[in-house]
PLY file of the C-alpha trace (Angstrom):
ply
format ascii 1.0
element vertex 123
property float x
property float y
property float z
element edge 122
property int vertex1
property int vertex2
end_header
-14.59 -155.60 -173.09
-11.35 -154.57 -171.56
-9.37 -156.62 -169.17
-7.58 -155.73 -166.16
-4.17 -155.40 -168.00
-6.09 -152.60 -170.45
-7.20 -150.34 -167.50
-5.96 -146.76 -167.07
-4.37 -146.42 -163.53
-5.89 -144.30 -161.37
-4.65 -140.36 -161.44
-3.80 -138.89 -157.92
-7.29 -136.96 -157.95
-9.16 -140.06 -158.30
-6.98 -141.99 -155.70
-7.34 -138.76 -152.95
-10.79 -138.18 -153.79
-11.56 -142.04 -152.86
-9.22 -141.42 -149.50
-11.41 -138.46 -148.76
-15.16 -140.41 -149.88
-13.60 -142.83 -146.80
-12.81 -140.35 -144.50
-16.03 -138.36 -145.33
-18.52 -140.36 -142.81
-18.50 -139.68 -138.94
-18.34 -143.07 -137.49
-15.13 -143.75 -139.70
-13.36 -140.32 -138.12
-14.88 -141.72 -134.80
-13.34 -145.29 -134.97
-10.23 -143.64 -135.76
-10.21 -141.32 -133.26
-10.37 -143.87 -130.79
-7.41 -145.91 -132.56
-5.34 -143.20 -132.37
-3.38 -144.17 -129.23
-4.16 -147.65 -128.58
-5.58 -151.11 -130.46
-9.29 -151.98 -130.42
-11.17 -154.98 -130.55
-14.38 -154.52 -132.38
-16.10 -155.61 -129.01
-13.69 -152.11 -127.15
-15.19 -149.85 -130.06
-18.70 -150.83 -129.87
-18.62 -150.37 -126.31
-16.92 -147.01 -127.11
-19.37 -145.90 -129.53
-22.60 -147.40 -128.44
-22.94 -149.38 -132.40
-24.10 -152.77 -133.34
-20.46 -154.94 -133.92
-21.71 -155.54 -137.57
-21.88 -151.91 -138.41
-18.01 -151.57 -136.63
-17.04 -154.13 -138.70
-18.35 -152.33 -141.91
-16.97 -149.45 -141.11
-13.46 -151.20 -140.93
-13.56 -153.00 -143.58
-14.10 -149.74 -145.35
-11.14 -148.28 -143.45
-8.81 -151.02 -143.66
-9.25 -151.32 -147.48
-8.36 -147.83 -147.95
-5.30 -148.73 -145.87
-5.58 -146.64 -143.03
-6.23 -149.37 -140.28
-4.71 -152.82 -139.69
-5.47 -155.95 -137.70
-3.41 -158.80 -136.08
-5.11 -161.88 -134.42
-5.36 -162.58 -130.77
-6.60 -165.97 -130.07
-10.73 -164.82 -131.11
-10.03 -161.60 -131.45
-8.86 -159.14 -133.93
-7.36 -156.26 -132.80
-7.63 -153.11 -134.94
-4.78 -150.48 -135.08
-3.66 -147.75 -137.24
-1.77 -148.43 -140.59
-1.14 -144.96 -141.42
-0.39 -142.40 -138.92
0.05 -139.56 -141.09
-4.01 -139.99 -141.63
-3.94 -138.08 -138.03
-2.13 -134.99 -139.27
-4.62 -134.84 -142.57
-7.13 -134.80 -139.70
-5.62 -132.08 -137.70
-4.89 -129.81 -141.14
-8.80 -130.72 -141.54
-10.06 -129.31 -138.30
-7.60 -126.11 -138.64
-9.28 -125.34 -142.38
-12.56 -125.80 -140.80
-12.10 -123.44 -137.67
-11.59 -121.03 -141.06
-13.87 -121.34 -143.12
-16.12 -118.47 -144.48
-12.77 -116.21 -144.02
-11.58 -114.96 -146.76
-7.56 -115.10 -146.74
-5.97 -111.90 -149.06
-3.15 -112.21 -150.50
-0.62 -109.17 -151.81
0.59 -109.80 -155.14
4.04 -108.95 -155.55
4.12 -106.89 -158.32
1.51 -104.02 -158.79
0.75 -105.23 -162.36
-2.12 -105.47 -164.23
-3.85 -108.38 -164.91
-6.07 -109.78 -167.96
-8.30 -112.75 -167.79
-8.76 -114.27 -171.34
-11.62 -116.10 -169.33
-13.43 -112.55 -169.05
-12.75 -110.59 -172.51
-14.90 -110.41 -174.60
-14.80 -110.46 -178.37
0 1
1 2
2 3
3 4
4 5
5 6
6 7
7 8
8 9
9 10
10 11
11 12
12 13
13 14
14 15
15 16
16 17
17 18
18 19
19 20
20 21
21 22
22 23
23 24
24 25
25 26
26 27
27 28
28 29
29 30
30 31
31 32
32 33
33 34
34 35
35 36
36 37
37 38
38 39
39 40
40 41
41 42
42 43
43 44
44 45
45 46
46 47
47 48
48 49
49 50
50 51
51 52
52 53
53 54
54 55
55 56
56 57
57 58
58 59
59 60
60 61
61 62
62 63
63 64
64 65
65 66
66 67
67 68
68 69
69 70
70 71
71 72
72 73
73 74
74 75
75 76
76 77
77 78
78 79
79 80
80 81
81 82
82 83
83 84
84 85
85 86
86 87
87 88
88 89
89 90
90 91
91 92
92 93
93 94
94 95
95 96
96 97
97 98
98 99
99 100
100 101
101 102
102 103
103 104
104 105
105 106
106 107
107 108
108 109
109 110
110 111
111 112
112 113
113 114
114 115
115 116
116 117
117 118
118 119
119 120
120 121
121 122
């Protein structure tokens, strides 16, 4: 059995692939969305969303583990904010992929060369 000092760190695939598993679910772009220019109670976003307060609170759990949201307390409350702002311009680069997709983007090589593909020859 290995312990935790034996474990391989996580390559930057793995680490992006887990920021993209939490970014991959609608509600979670939603919530976001709607931190995005102010802080939220989880009371503000169910009322925004029209969700039961224990999914909201899954949902940030989810997002604040990641590190993408934070909280501070306010007397009862806990308002929820955004960690990491940059998430909003992964979101925008998102959106402009997906108003292309299915085109298919050419690209002039710069030198008229041929080209072999070990992949392809055969022997």
């Amino acid at each position: 059995m290995q312990d935790d000092a034996d474990a391989q760190p996580a390559t930057t695939n793995e680490v992006l692939a887990s920021l993209f598993k939490t970014l991959g679910h609608p509600q979670r772009l939603a919530i976001l969305r709607l931190l995005e220019s102010q802080e939220l109670c989880v009371c503000e976003i169910e009322a925004a969303l029209d969700l039961r307060q224990a999914y909201i609170s899954q949902q940030l759990t989810l997002l604040r583990e990641a590190g993408l949201v934070c909280f501070r307390r306010e007397g009862w409350n806990v308002r929820y904010r955004i960690a990491c702002p940059e998430v909003y311009t992964l979101l925008e680069m998102a959106e402009a992929i997906h108003g292309t997709l299915g085109e298919c983007a050419w690209v002039e090589p710069e030198e008229k060369t041929a080209v072999s593909c070990g992949a392809l020859r055969q022997t």
